[in-house]
Structure formats: C-alpha cells, structure tokens
SEBA-733498 format. One record per residue (C-alpha): residue number from 1; residue in one letter; chain; x, y, z. Coordinates in nm, 2 decimals. Layout:
<n=NUM; res=a; chain=A; x=X; y=Y; z=Z>
...
END
This chain:
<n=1; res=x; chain=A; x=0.00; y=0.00; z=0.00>
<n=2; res=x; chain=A; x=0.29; y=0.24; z=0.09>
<n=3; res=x; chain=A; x=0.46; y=0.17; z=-0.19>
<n=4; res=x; chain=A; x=0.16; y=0.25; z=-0.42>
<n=5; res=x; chain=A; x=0.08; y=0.58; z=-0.27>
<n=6; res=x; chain=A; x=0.47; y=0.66; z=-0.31>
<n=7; res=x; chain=A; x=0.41; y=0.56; z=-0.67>
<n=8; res=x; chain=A; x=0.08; y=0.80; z=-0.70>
<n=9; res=x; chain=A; x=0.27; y=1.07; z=-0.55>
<n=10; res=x; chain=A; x=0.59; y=1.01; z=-0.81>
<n=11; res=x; chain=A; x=0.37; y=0.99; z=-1.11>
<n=12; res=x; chain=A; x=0.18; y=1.37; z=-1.03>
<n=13; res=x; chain=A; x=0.49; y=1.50; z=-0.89>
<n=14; res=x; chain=A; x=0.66; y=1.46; z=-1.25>
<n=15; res=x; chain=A; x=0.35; y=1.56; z=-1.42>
<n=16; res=x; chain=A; x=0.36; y=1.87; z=-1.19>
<n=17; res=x; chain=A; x=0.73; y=1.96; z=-1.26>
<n=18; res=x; chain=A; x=0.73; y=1.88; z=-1.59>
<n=19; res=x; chain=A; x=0.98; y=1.57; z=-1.60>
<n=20; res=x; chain=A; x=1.09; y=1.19; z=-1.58>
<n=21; res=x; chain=A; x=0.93; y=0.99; z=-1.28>
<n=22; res=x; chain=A; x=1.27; y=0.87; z=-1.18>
<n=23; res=x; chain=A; x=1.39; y=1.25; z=-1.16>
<n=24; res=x; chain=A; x=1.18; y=1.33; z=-0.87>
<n=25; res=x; chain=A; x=1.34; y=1.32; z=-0.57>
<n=26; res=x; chain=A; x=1.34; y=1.10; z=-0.25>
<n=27; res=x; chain=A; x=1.25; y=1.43; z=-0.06>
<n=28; res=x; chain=A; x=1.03; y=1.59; z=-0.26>
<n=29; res=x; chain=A; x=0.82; y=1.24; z=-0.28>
<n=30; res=x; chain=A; x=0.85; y=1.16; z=0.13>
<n=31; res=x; chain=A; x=0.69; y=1.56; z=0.19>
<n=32; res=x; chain=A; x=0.42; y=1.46; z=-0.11>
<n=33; res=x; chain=A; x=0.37; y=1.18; z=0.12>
<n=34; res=x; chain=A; x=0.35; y=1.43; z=0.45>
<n=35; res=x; chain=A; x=0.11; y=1.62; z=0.35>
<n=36; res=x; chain=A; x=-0.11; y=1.36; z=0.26>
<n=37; res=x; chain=A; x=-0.11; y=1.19; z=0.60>
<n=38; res=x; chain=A; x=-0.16; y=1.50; z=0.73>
<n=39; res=x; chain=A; x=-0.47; y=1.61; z=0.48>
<n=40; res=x; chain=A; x=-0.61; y=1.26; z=0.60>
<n=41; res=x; chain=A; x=-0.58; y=1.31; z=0.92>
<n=42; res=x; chain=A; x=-0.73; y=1.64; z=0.92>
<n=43; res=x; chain=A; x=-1.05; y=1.48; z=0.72>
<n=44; res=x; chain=A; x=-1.07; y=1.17; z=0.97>
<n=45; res=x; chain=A; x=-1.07; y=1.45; z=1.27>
<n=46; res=x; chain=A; x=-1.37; y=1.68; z=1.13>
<n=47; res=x; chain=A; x=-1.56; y=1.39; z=0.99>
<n=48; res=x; chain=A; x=-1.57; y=1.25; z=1.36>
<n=49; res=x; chain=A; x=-1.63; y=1.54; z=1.54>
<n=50; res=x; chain=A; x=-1.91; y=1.64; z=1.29>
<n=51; res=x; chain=A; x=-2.07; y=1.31; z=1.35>
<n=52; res=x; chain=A; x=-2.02; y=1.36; z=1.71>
<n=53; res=x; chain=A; x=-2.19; y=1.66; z=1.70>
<n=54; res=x; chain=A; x=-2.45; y=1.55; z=1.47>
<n=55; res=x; chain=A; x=-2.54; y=1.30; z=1.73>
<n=56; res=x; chain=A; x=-2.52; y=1.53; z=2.05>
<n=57; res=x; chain=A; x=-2.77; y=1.84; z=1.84>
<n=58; res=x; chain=A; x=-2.99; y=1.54; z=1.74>
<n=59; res=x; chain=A; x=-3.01; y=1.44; z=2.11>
<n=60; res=x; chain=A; x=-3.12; y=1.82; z=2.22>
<n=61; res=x; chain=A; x=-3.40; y=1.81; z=1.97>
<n=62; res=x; chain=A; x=-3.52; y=1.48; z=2.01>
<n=63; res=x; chain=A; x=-3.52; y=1.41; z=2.32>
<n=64; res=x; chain=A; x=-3.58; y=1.78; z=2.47>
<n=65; res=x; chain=A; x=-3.71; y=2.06; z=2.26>
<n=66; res=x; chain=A; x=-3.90; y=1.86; z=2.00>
<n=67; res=x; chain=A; x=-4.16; y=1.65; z=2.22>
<n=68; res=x; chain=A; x=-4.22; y=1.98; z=2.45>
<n=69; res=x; chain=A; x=-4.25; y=2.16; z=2.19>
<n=70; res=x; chain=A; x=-3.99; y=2.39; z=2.27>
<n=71; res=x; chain=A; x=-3.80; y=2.60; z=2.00>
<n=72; res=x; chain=A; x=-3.46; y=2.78; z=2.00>
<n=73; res=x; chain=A; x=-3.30; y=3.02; z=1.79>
<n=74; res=x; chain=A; x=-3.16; y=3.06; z=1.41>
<n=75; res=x; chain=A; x=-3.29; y=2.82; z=1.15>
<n=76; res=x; chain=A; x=-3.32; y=2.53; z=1.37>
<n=77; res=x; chain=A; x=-3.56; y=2.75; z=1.58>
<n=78; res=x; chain=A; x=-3.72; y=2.85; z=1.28>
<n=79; res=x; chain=A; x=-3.77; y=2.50; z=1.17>
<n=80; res=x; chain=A; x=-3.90; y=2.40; z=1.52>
<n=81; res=x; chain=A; x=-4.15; y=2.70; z=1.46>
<n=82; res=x; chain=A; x=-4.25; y=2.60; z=1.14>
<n=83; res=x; chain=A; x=-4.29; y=2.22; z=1.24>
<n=84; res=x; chain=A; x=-4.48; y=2.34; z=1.54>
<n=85; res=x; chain=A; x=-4.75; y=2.53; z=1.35>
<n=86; res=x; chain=A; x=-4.75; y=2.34; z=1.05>
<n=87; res=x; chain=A; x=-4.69; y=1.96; z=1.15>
<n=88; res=x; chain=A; x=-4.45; y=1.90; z=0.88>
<n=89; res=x; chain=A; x=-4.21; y=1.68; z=0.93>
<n=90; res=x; chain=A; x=-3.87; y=1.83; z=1.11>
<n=91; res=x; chain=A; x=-3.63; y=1.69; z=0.92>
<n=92; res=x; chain=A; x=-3.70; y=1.77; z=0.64>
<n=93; res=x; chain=A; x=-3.76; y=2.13; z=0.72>
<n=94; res=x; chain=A; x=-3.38; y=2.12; z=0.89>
<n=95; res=x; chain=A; x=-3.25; y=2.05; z=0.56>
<n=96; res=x; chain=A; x=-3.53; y=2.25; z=0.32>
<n=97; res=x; chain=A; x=-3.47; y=2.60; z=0.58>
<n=98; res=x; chain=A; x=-3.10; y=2.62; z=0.54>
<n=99; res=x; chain=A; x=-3.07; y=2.59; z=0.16>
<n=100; res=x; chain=A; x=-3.05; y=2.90; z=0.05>
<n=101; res=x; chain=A; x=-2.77; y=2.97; z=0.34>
<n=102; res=x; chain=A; x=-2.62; y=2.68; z=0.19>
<n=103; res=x; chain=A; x=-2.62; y=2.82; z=-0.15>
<n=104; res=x; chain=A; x=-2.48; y=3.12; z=0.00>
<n=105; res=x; chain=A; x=-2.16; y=2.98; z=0.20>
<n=106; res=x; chain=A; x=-2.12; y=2.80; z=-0.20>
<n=107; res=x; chain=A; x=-2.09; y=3.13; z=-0.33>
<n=108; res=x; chain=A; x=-1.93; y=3.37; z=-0.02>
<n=109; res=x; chain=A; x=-1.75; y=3.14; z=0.17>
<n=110; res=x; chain=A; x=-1.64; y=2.82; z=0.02>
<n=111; res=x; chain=A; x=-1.74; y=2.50; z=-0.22>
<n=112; res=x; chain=A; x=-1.56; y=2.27; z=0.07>
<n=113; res=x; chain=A; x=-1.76; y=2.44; z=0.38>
<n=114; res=x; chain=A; x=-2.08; y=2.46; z=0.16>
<n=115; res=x; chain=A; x=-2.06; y=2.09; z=0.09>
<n=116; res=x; chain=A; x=-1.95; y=1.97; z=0.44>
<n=117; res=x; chain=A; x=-2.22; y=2.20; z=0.62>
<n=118; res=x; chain=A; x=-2.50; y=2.05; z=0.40>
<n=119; res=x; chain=A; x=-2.37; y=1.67; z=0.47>
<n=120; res=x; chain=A; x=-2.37; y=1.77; z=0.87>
<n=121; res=x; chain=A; x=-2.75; y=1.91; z=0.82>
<n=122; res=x; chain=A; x=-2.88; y=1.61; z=0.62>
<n=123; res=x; chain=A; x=-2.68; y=1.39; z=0.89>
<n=124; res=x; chain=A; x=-2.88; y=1.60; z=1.16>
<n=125; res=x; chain=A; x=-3.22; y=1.52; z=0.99>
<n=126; res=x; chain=A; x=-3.14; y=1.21; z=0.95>
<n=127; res=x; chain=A; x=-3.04; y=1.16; z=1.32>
<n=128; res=x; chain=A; x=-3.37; y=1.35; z=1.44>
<n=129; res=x; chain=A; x=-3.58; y=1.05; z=1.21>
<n=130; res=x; chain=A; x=-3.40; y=0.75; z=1.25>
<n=131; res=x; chain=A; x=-3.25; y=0.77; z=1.60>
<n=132; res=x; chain=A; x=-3.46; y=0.62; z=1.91>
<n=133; res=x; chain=A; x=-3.34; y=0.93; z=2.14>
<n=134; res=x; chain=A; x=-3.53; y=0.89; z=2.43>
<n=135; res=x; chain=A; x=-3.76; y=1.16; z=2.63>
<n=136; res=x; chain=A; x=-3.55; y=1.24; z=2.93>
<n=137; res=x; chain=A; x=-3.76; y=1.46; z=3.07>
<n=138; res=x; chain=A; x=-4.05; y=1.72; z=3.06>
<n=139; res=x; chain=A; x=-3.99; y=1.94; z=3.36>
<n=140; res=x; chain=A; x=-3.95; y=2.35; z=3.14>
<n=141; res=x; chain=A; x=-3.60; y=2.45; z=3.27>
<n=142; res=x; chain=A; x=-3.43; y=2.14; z=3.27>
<n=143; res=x; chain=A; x=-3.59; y=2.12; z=2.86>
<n=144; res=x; chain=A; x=-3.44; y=2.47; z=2.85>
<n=145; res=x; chain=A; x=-3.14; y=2.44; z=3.01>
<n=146; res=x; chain=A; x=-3.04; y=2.08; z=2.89>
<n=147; res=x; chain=A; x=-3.17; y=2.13; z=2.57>
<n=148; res=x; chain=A; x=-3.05; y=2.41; z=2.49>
<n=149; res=x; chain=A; x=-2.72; y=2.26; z=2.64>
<n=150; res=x; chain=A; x=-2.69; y=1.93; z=2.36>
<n=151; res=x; chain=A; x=-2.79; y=2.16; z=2.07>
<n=152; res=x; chain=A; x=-2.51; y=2.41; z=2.16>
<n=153; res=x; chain=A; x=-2.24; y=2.09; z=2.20>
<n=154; res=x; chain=A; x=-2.32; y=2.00; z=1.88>
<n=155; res=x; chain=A; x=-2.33; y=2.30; z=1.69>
<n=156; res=x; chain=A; x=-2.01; y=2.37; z=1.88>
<n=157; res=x; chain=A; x=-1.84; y=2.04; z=1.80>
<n=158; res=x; chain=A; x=-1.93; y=2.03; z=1.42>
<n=159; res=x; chain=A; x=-1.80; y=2.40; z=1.42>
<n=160; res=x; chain=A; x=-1.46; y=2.29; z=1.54>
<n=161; res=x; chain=A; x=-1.54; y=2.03; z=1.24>
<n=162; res=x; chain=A; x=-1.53; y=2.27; z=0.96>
<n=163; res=x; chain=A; x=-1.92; y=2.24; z=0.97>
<n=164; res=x; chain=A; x=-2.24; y=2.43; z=1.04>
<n=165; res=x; chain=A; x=-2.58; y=2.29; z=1.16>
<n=166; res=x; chain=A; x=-2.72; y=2.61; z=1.14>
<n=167; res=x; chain=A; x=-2.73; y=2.85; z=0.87>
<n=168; res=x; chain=A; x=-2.77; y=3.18; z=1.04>
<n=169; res=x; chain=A; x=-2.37; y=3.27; z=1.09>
<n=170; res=x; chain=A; x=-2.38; y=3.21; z=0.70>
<n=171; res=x; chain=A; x=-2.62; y=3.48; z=0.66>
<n=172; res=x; chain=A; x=-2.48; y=3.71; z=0.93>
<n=173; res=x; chain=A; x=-2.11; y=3.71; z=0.81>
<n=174; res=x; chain=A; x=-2.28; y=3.81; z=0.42>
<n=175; res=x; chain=A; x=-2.46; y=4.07; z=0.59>
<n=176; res=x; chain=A; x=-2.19; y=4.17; z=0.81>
<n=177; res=x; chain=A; x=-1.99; y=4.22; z=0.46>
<n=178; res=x; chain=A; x=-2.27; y=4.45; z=0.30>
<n=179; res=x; chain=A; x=-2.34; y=4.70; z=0.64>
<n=180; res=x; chain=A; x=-2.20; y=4.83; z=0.93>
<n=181; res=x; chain=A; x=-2.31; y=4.59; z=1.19>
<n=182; res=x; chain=A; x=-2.15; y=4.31; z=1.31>
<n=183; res=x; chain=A; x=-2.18; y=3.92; z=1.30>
<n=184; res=x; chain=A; x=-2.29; y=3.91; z=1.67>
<n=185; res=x; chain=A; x=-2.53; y=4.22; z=1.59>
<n=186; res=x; chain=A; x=-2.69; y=4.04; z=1.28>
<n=187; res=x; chain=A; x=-2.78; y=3.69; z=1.49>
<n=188; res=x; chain=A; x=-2.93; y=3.92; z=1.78>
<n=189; res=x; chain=A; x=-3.13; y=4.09; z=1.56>
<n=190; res=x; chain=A; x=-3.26; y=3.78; z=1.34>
<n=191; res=x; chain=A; x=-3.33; y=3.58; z=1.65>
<n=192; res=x; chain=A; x=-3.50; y=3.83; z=1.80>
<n=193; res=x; chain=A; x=-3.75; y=3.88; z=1.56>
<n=194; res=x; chain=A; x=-3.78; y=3.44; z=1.60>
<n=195; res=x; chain=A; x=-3.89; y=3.53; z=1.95>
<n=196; res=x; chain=A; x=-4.11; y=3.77; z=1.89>
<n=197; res=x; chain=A; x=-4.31; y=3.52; z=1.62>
<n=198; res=x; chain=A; x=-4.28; y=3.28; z=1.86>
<n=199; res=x; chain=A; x=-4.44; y=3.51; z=2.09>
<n=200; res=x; chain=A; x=-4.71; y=3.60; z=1.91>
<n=201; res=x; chain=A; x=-4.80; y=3.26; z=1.74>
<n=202; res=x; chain=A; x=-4.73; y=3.02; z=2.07>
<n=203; res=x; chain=A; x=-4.70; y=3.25; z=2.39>
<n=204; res=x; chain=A; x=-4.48; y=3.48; z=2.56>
<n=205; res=x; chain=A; x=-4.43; y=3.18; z=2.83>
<n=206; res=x; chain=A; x=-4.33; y=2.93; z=2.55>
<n=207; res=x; chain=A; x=-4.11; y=3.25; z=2.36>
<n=208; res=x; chain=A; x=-3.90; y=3.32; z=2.70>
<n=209; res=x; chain=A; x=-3.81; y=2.94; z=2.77>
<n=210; res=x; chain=A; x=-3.64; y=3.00; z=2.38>
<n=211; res=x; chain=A; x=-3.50; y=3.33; z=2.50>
<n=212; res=x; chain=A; x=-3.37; y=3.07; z=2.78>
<n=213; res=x; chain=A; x=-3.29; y=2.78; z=2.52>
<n=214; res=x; chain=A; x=-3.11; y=3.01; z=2.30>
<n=215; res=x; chain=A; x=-2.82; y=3.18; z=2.54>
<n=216; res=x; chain=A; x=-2.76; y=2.81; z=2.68>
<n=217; res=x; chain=A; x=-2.67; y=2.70; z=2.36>
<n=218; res=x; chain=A; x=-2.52; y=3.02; z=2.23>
<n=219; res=x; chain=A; x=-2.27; y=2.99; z=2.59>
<n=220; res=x; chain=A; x=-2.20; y=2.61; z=2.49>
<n=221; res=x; chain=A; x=-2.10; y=2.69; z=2.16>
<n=222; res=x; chain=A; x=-1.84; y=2.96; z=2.25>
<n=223; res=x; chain=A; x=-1.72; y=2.70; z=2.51>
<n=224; res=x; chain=A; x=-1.68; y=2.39; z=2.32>
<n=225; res=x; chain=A; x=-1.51; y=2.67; z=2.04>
<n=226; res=x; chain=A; x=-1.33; y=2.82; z=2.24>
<n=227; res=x; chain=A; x=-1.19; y=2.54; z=2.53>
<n=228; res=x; chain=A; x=-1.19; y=2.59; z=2.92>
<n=229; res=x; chain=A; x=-0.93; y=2.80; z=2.90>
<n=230; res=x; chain=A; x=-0.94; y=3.15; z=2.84>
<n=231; res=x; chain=A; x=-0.61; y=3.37; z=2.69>
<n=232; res=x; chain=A; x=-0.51; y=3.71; z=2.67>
<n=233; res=x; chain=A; x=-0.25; y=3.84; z=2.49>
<n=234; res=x; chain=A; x=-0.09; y=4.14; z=2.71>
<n=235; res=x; chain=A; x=0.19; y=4.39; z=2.52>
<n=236; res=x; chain=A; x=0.42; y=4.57; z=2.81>
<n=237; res=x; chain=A; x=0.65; y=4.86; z=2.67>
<n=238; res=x; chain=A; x=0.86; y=4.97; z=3.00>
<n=239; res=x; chain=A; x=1.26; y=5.07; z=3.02>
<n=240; res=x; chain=A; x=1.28; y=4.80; z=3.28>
<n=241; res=x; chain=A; x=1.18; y=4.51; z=3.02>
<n=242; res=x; chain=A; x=1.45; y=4.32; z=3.11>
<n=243; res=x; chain=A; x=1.31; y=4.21; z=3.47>
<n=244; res=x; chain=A; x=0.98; y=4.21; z=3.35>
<n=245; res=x; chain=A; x=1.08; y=4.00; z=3.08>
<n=246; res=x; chain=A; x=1.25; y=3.75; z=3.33>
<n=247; res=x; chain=A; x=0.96; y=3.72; z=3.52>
<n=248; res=x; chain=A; x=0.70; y=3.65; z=3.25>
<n=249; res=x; chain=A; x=0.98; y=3.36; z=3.16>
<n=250; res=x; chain=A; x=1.13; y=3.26; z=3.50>
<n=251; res=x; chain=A; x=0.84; y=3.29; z=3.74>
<n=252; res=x; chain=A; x=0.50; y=3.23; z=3.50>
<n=253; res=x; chain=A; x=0.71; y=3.00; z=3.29>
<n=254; res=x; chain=A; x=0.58; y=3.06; z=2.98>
<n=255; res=x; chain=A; x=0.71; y=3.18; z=2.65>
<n=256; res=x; chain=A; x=0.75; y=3.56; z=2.52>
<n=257; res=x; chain=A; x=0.84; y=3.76; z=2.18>
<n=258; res=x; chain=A; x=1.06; y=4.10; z=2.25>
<n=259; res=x; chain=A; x=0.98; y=4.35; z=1.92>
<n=260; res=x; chain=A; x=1.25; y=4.64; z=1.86>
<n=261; res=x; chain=A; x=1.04; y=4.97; z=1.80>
<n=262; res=x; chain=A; x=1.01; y=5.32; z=1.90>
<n=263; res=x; chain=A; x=0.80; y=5.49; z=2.13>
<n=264; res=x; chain=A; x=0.69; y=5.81; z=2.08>
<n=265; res=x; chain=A; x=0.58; y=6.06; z=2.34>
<n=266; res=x; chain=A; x=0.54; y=6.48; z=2.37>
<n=267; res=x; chain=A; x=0.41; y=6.75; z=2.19>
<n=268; res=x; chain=A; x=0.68; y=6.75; z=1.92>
<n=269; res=x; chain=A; x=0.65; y=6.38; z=1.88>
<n=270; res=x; chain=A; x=0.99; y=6.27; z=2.05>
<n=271; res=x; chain=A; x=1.08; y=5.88; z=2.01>
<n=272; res=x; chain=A; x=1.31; y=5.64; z=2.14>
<n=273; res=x; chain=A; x=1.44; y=5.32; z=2.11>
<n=274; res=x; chain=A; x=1.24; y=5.07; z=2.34>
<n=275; res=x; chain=A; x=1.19; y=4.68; z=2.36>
<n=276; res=x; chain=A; x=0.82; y=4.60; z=2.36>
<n=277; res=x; chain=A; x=0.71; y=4.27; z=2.52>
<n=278; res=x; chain=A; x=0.39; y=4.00; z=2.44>
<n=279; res=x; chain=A; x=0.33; y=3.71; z=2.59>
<n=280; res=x; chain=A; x=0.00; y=3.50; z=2.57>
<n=281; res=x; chain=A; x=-0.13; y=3.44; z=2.96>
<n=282; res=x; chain=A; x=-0.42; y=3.26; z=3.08>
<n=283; res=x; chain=A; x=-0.66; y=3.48; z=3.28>
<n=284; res=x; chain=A; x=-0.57; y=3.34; z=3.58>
<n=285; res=x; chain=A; x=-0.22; y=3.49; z=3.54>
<n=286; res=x; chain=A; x=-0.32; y=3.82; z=3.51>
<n=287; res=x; chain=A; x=-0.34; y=3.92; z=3.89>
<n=288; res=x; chain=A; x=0.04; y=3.79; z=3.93>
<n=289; res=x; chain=A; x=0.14; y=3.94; z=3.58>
<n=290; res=x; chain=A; x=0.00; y=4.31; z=3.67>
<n=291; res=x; chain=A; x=0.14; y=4.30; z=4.02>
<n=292; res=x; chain=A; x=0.45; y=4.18; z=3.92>
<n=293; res=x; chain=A; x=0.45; y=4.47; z=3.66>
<n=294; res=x; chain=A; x=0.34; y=4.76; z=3.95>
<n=295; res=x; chain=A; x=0.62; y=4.62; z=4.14>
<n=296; res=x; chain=A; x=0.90; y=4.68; z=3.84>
<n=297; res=x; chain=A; x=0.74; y=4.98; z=3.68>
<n=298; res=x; chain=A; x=0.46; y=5.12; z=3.76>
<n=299; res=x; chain=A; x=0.45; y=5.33; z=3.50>
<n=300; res=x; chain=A; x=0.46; y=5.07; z=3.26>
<n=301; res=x; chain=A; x=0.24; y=5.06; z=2.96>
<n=302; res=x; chain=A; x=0.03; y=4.76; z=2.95>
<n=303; res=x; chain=A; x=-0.23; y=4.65; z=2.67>
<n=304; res=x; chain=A; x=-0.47; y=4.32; z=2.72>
<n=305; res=x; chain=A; x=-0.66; y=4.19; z=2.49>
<n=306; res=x; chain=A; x=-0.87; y=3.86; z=2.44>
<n=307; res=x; chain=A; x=-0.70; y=3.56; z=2.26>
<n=308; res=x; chain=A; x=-0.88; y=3.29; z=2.05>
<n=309; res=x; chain=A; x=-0.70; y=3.01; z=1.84>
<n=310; res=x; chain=A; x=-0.38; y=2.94; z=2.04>
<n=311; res=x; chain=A; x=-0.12; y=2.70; z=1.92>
<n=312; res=x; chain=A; x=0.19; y=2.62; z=1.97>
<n=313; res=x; chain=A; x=0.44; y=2.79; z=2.17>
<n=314; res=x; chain=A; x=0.48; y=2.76; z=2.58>
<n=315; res=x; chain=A; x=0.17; y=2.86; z=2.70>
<n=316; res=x; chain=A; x=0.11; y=2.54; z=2.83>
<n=317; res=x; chain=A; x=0.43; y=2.36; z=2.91>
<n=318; res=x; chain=A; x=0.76; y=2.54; z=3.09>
<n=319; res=x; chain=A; x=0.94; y=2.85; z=2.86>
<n=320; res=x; chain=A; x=1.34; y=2.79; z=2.86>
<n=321; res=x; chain=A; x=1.49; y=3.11; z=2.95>
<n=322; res=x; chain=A; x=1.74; y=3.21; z=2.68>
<n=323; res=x; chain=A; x=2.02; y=3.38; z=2.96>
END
C-alpha cells in the first residue's frame, strides 16, 4: 500500500514539474507523502467530530425541545417553529430551511464548507428521524437548560469540524460584509425577531423558555469553540523590560516575543528606542502578571486583549529562558 501511494505521489509530482518519474526526488516524494497523511488526518478529525456533534444536536432536539414543543433560535428555531405550527415533518424542514444559506456559503464562503455543512445538516435530519433518542424529561428548565445545552455541544463540535448545523452565521457574516453591523449584531437581531413570532403565534411563556434555550446554547457553543481555558495576549512597553521579561519567563514559565520599536511621546513627537514585550497568559495569570508589573514599573504601559485560536508555543508547558 505504501509503496503504491509513493508511486501515485511520483507519477503527479513529474507531471507537476514537468519531468521523468525517476527525476523526482526522494524528498520531494517523502513531503508529497507528509502532507497527505496529514490532509487525511485532518479529514478523519472533522468527519468525527461532525458526526459527534450530529449526534449530540440530534439528542437536544429529540429528546428535549422537539416532544415539549420547545424551539430555539436561528434556523433550527425556525424549523421547530414552522414544524410546530405546521406539522410538517422536522427533518425535512432542517434540511429544506438552510438551503438558501447553503447556496450562500457556496458562493461567499467556500465549495468545501458549503458541501461539508450541507452533509452535517442532512446527517442532523437524519439523526432526528432515525434515531430512538429517548424523552429524558419534561420538567420547562431542565428542557431549556439541557436542551439548549446538547444543541449548543453539537453546533459547537461540528464547528470545530469545519461544519455548520445552522445556517444563520452564514447569513450574518454576508450581511456583516454588506453594512456596518457586526456578526454578533446580525444573529441578535434575526433571532430576536424568531422570538417575537414565537411570541405572538405560541405565547410569551413558550417565547422566554427559547429566549432561555437560546443563550444556553449560544454559551455552549463559545465553550466547546473556544476550550476551558481562556487567553489574553498582554503587550508591556517599560525601560525596565529586562526584569519584567525575566519574570514572565522565569516565574510564570511561559514563552514571550521581545519587538525592537520606537515609542513616541510629547508635543513635538519625540521617540526612542524601546523593547516592547507580548506574551499569551491565561486569565488566571493576570493578577500575578499586573502586580509583578506595578512592582518593576509602575509606570509601565500595559495593553490586554482577548486571545482565541492558540497554538503552539509555551503557554502550556515550561518556557526555557534564553540567559
């Protein structure tokens, strides 16, 4: 098998550069192989995690929201809506609904996150019809809560898959593209106007537990997203770098980047040379960090700002100081 994948690789390779298969070299056909195993392995990771989630979002519908006729927000609240006041069948409306925001990630986004989003939904209708999920129970806060809980994991997990379940982020990042407001603006504002239908056609009661449905899955989503750990990035420009420096290494025992700029200052714009520090701390650092900082300088000027997406470096394992 090896050997016919190093063959496959060998035979494009020279059609890509243009020459004899027996020219291309052991290198070039080993990283070839690389980034194959690694393309794999990236598929294998968001196919499972989208089925995982798939599972999970089916699980909050099934076996909380959809037999108490509960709804939540964006087009999964829309298609509980519509299935509640119609009786048409939910799956199919899952799939039917997010179309057209299907069509749009196609054209906007990406053929790959189109395609993989619209398997995930069909595999979410077909989970709501096929799968025996059981009624777990029918006490209102716990369907709320729990509910809104699995439908959030889910959405959260086939995120981190490359996937949507739910095409109003579609929608809201095209918007967000064509006006001033923002993504998180957009979603208020279209699910808010779910509520208020849902007011209107099934009770204010029955329209607050969705209000209550909808922030429990909109905090699950962040979390599964985002991880248990929160970062923030924190830039220090001081003349007494050097100890802070060695404290951020030494003492927190994490990693840190020193940038050669100028600082500027005074009427007549001045500047200096000055060493600027960042570093990537978990919020639990920060107390130690700004003390430690007030101790050293403390006229020190400090920036924080909110991290997503961390890889790599010594956040989470101990920085080797360079002296």
């Amino acid at each position: 098998m090896t050997n016919f994948i190093e063959k496959f690789i060998q035979k494009n390779l020279s059609i890509e550069l243009g020459c004899a298969p027996e020219a291309v070299s052991k290198y070039r056909i080993a990283k070839g192989f690389y980034l194959i195993l690694i393309t794999a392995r990236h598929i294998l990771s968001d196919t499972i995690l989208a089925v995982i989630g798939v599972v999970i979002a089916g699980l909050g519908l099934k076996s909380f929201l959809l037999p108490n006729n509960f709804i939540d927000g964006g087009v999964t609240g829309i298609s509980l809506l519509t299935a509640e006041v119609t009786g048409l069948p939910l799956p199919i409306l899952i799939v039917v609904l997010n179309i057209p925001f299907m069509l749009l990630a196609y054209r906007h986004i990406g053929r790959g996150f189109a395609l993989k989003s619209m398997l995930a939904i069909a595999g979410l209708a077909l989970a709501v019809y096929a799968l025996p999920y059981p009624l777990i129970t029918t006490d209102k806060l716990l369907i709320a809560t729990f509910g809104g809980f699995f439908l959030g994991a889910g959405i959260g997990l086939a995120i981190r898959g490359g996937a949507v379940l739910d095409g109003t982020e579609v929608l809201a990042i095209f918007l967000s593209r064509k006006s001033s407001l923002t993504v998180g603006d957009i979603i208020l504002v279209f699910n808010l106007m779910i509520f208020a239908v849902a007011a209107y056609l099934l009770g204010f009661e029955t329209a607050m537990y969705a209000v209550l449905t909808y922030l429990a899955a909109a905090k699950t989503v962040d979390f599964i997203i985002e991880g248990v750990e929160e970062y923030v990035s924190v830039t220090v420009v001081s003349p007494h770098h050097e100890e802070i420096r060695a404290f951020i290494t030494r003492e927190l025992g994490i990693g840190i980047t020193v940038f050669t700029g100028n600082q500027g200052y005074g009427k007549r714009g001045e500047t200096q040379h000055q060493e600027i520090l960042y570093t990537v701390i978990t919020r639990l650092e920060i107390s130690r960090l700004q003390h430690a900082i007030e101790k050293i300088d403390p006229h020190a000027f400090v920036v924080m700002g909110n991290v997503r997406g961390i890889r790599g470096g010594a956040i989470k394992k101990r920085a080797v100081d360079l002296h």
